[in-house]
C-alpha positions as a LaTeX table, in Angstrom:
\begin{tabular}{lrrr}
\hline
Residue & $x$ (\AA) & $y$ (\AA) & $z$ (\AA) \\
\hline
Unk1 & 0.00 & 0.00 & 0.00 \\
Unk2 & 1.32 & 3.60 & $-0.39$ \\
Unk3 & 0.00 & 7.55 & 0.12 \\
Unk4 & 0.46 & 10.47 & $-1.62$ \\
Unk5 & 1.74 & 12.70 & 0.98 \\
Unk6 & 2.39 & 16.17 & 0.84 \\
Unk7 & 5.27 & 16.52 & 2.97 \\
Unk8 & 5.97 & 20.18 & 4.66 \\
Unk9 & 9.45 & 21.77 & 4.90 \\
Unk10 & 9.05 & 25.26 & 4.60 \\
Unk11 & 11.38 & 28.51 & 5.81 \\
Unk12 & 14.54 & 26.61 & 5.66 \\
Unk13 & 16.16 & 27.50 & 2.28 \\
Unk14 & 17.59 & 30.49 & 4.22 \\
Unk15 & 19.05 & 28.43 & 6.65 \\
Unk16 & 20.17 & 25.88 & 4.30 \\
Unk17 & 22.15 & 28.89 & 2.43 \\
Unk18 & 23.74 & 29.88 & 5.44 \\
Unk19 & 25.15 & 26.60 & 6.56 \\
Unk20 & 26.13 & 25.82 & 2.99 \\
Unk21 & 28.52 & 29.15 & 3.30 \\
Unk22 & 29.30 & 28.31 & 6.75 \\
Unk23 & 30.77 & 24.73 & 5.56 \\
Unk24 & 32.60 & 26.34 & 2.91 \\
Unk25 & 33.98 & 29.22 & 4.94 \\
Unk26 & 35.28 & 26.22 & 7.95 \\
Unk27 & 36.94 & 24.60 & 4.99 \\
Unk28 & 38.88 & 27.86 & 3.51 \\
Unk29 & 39.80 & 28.10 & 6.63 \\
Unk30 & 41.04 & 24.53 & 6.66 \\
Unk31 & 43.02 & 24.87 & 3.46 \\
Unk32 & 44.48 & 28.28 & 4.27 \\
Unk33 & 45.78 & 26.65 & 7.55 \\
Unk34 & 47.25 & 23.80 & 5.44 \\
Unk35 & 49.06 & 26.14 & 3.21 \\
Unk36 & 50.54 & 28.22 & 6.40 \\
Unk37 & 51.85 & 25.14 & 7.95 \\
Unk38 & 53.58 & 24.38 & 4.37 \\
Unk39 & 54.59 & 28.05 & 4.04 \\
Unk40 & 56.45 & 27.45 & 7.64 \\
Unk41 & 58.24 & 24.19 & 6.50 \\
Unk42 & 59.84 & 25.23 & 3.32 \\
Unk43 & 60.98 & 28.95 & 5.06 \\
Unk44 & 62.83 & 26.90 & 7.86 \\
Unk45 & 64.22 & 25.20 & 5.57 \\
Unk46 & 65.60 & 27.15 & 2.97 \\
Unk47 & 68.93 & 26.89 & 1.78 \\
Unk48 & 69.19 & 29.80 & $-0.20$ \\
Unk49 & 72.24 & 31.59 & 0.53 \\
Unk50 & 70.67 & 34.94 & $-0.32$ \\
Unk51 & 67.97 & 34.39 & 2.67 \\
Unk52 & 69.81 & 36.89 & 5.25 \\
Unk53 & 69.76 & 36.15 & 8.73 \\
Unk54 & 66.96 & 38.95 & 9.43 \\
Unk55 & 65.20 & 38.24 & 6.89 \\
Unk56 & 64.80 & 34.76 & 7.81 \\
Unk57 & 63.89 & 35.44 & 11.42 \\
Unk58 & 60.93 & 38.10 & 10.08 \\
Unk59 & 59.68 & 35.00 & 8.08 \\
Unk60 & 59.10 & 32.77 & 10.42 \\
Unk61 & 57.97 & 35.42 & 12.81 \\
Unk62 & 54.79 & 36.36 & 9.83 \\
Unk63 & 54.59 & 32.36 & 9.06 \\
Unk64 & 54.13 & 31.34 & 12.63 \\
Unk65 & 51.59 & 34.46 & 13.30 \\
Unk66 & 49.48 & 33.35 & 10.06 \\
Unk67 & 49.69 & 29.93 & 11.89 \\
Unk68 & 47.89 & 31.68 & 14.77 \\
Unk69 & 45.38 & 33.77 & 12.95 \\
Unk70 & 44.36 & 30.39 & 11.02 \\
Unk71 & 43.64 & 28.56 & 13.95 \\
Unk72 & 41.92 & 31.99 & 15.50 \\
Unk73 & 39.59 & 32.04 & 12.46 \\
Unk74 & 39.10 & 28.32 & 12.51 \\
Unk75 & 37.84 & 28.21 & 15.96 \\
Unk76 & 35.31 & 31.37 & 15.76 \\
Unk77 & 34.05 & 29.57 & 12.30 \\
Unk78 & 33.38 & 26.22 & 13.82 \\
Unk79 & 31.71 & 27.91 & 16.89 \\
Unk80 & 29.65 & 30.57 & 14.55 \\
Unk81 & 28.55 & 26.99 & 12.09 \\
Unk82 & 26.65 & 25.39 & 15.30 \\
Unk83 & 23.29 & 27.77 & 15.70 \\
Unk84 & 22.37 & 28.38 & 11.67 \\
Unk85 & 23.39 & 24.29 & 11.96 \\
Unk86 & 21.18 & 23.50 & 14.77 \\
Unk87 & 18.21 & 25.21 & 12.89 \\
Unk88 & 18.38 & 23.42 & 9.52 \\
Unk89 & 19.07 & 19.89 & 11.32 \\
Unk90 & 15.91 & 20.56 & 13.74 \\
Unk91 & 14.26 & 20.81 & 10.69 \\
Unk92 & 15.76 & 18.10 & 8.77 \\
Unk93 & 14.53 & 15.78 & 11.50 \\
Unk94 & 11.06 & 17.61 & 11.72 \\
Unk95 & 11.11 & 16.48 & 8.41 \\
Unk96 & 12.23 & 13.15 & 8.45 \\
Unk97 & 9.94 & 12.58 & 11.93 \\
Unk98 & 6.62 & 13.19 & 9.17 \\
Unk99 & 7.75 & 10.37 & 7.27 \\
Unk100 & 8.70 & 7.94 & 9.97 \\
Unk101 & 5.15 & 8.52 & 11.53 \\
Unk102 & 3.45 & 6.55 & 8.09 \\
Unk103 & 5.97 & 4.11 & 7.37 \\
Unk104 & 6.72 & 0.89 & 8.88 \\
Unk105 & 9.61 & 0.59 & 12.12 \\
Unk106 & 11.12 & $-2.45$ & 12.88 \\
Unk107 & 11.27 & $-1.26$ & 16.52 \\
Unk108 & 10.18 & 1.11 & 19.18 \\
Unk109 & 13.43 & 2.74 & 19.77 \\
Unk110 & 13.54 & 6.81 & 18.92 \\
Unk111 & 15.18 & 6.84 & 15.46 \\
Unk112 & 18.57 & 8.25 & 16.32 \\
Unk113 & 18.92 & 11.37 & 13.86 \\
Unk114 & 18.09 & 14.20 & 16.05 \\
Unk115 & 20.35 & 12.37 & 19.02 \\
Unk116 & 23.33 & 12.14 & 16.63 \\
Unk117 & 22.84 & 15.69 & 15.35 \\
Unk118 & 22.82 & 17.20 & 18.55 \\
Unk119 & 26.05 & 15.37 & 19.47 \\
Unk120 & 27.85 & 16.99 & 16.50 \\
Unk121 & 26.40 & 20.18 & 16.88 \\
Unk122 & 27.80 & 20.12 & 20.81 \\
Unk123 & 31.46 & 18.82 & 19.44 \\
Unk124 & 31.39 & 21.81 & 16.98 \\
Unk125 & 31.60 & 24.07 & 20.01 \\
Unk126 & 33.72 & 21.98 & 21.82 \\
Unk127 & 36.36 & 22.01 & 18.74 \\
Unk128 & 35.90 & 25.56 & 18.50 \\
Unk129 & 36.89 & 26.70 & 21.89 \\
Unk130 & 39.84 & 24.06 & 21.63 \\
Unk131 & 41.18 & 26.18 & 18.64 \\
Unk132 & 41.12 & 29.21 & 20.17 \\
Unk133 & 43.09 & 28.09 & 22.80 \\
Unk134 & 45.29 & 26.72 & 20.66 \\
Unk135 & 45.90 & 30.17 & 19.03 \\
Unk136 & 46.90 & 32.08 & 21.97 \\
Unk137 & 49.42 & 29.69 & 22.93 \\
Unk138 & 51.04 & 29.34 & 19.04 \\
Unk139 & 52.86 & 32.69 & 19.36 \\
Unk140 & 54.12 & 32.32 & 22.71 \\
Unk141 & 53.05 & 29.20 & 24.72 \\
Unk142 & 55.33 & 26.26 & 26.09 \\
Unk143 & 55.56 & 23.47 & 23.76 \\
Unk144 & 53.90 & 21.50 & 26.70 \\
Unk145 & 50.97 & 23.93 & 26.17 \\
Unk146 & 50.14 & 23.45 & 22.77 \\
Unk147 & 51.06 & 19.38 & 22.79 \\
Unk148 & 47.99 & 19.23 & 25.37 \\
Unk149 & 45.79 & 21.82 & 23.29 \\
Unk150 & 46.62 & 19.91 & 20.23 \\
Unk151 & 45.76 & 16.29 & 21.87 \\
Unk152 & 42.60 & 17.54 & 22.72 \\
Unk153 & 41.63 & 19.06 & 18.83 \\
Unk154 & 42.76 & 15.65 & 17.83 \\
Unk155 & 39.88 & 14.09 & 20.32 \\
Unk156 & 37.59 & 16.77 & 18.76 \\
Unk157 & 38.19 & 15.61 & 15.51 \\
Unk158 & 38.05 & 11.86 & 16.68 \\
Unk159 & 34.46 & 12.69 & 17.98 \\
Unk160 & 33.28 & 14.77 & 14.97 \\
Unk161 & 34.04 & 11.72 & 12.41 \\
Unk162 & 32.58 & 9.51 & 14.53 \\
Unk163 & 29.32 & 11.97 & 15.01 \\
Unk164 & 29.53 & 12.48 & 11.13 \\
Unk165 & 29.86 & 8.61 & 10.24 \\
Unk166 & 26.70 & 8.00 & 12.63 \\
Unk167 & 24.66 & 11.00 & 10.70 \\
Unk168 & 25.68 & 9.58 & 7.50 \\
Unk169 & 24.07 & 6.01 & 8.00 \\
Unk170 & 21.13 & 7.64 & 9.89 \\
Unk171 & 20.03 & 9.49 & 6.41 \\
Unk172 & 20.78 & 6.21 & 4.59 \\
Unk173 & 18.66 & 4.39 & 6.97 \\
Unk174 & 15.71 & 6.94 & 6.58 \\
Unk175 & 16.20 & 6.95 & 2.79 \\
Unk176 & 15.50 & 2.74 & 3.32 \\
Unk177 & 12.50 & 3.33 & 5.71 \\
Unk178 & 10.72 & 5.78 & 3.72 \\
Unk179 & 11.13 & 4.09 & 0.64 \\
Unk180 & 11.79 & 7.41 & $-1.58$ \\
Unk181 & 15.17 & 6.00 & $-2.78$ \\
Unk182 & 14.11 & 6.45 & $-6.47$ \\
Unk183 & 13.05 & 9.88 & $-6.18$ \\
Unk184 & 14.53 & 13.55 & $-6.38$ \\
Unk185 & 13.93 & 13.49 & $-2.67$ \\
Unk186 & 15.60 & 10.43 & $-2.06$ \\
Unk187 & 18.45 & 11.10 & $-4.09$ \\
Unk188 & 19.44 & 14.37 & $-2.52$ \\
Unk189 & 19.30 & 12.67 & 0.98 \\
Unk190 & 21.53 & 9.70 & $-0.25$ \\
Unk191 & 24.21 & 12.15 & $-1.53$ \\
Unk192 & 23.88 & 13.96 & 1.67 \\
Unk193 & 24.49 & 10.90 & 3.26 \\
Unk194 & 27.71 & 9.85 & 1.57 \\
Unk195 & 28.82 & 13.26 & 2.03 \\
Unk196 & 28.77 & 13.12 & 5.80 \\
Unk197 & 30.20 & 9.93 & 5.79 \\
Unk198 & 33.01 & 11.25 & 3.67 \\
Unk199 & 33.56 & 13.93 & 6.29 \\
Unk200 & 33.20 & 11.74 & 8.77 \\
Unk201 & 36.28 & 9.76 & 7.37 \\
Unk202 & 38.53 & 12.83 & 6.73 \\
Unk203 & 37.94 & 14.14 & 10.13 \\
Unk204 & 39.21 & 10.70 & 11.69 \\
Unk205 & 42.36 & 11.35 & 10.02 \\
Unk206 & 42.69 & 14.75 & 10.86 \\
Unk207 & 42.14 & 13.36 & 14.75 \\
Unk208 & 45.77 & 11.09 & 13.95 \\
Unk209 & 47.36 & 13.80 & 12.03 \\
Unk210 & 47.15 & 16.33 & 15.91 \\
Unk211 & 47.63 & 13.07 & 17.72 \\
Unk212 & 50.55 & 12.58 & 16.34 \\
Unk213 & 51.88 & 16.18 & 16.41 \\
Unk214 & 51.00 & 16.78 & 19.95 \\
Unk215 & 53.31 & 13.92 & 20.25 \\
Unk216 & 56.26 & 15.62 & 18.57 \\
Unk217 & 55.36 & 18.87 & 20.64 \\
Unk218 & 56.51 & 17.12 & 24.01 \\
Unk219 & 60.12 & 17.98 & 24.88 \\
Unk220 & 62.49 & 15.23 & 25.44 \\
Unk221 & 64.64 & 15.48 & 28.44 \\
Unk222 & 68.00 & 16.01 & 26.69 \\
Unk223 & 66.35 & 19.04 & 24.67 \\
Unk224 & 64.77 & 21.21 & 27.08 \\
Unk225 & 61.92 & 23.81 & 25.72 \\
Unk226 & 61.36 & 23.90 & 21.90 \\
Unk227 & 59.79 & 26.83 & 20.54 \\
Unk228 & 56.89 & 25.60 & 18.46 \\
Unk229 & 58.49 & 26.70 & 14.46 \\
Unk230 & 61.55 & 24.50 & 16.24 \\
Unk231 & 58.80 & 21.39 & 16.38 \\
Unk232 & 57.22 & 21.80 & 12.99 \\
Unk233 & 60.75 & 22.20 & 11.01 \\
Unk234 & 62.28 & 18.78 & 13.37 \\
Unk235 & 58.97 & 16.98 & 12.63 \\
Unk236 & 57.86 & 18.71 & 9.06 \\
Unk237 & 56.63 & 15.15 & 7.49 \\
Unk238 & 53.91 & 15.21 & 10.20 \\
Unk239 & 53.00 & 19.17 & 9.75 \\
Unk240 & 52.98 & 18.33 & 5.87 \\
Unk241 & 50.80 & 15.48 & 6.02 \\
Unk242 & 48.66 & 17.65 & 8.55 \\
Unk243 & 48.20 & 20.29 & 5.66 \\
Unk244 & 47.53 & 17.23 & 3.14 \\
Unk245 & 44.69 & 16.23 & 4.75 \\
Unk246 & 43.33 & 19.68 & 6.04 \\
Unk247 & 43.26 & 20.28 & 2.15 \\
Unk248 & 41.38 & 17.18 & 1.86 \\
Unk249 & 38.98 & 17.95 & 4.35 \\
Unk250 & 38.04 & 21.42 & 2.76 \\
Unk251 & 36.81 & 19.88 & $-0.57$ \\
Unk252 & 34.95 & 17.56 & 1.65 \\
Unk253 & 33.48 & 20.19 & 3.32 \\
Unk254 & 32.78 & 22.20 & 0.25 \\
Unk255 & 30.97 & 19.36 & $-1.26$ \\
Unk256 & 28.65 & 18.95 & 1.96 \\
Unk257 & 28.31 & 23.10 & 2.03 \\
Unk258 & 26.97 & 22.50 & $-1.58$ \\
Unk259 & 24.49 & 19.66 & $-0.18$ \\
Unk260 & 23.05 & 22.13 & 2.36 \\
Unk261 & 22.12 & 24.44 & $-0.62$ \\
Unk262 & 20.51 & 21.86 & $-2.94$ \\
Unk263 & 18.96 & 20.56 & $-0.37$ \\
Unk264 & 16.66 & 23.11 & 1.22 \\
Unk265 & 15.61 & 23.70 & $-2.47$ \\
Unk266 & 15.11 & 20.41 & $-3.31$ \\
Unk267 & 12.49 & 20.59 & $-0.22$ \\
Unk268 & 11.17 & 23.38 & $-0.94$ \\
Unk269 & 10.09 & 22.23 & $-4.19$ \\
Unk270 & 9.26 & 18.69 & $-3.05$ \\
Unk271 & 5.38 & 18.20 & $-3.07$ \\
Unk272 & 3.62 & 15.49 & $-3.40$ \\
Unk273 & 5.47 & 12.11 & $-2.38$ \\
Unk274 & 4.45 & 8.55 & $-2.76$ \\
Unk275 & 5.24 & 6.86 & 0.35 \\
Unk276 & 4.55 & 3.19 & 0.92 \\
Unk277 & 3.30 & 2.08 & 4.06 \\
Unk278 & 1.65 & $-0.88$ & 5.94 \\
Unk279 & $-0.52$ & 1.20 & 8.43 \\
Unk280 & $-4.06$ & 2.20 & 7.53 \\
\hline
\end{tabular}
């Protein structure tokens, strides 16, 4: 049996613009990072014979500060994404609940979407605040500083693929329940779905990329303090694979930005939807 359903989602393509350009401006602020980190590497270690003392120190000294500012802009981004975020996902599971009420459940348990959203949304803050206080120790702080700030973006990032892998099967598992895999509908939340998941995989690896750098921030006892542009030139294979897969993680998160967009309109415009169901 099936119903034509008119399914509401109205007042959201606002919201779904916003988060779209919220997602994009996290990951220019991802790749910018990257390209700071890479900037620092190859200045420290320049061998050209022409790069005078002075002007080698002043490099480092603007390299290190765009260092800062990047993770400064990073963490006010990730903490401005979670409100406009909170709005479209309430109403992505508003959505989603309208379905779920006419189709068949193979159990009584609350279907987990709105839980799992909420949990990202909170680790979004979390992350945010830990890259602020990252940034005010870059310029200045005690290696021991930043290896603990850094450990804890890499738990951060641990949690937000692991939020972001959950999400992703949740709108593959609604896409299965509702039975709207074949439509324009369905479609847009399958692609949605991947999406998160591929987030949700490049954030894991960000989460062992600061692992292993807060790592090579703590000071052995035969080398005393180490100024942080000290760390990232002794270790720069782990700052350059850092940058690799920051870069990666901004086209991820372009792509998803993208899937906020085409999303709200694809609701908006939805209408009618067949919907099979078993209840009467």
């Amino acid at each position: 049996m099936a119903i034509d359903a008119f399914i509401k989602f109205e007042g959201v393509e606002g919201e779904g613009q916003k988060v779209g350009n919220d997602f994009d401006r996290l990951g220019d602020g991802f790749a910018n990072l990257g390209g700071a980190f890479l900037k620092l590497v190859d200045d420290g270690s320049s061998t050209d014979v022409n790069f005078l003392k002075a002007d080698f120190a002043a490099h480092i000294k603007h390299d290190v500060f765009a260092i800062d500012q990047g993770f400064f802009k990073i963490g006010h981004d990730f903490i401005k994404l979670a409100d406009p975020l909170h709005k479209f996902d309430d109403a992505v599971v508003k959505f989603a609940d309208q379905f779920l009420k006419i189709t068949p459940s193979d159990g009584g348990a609350p279907f987990p979407l709105a839980a799992d959203f909420v949990k990202f949304e909170t680790d979004v803050k979390l992350t945010g605040l830990d890259f602020l206080g990252t940034a005010s120790d870059i310029k200045g702080g005690a290696t021991e500083s930043l290896s603990l700030n850094f450990s804890k973006i890499s738990v951060d990032y641990k949690e937000q693929g692991s939020d972001a892998l959950a999400i992703g099967a949740d709108l593959a598992d609604f896409v299965k329940i509702s039975g709207i895999s074949e439509s324009a509908l369905g479609a847009a939340f399958l692609k949605f779905s991947a999406d998160w998941q591929k987030v949700g995989a490049d954030y894991l690896k960000l989460g062992t990329d600061f692992q292993k750098i807060s790592n090579d921030l703590v000071p052995t006892e035969d080398s005393g303090p180490v100024k942080f542009d000290q760390a990232v030139l002794n270790h720069a294979d782990d700052f350059i694979k850092l940058s690799q897969d920051l870069k990666l993680a901004d086209a991820a998160l372009g792509t998803l930005g993208g899937d906020f967009h085409k999303l709200a309109d694809t609701f908006e415009n939805a209408g009618p939807v067949i919907i099979p169901t078993t209840k009467g």
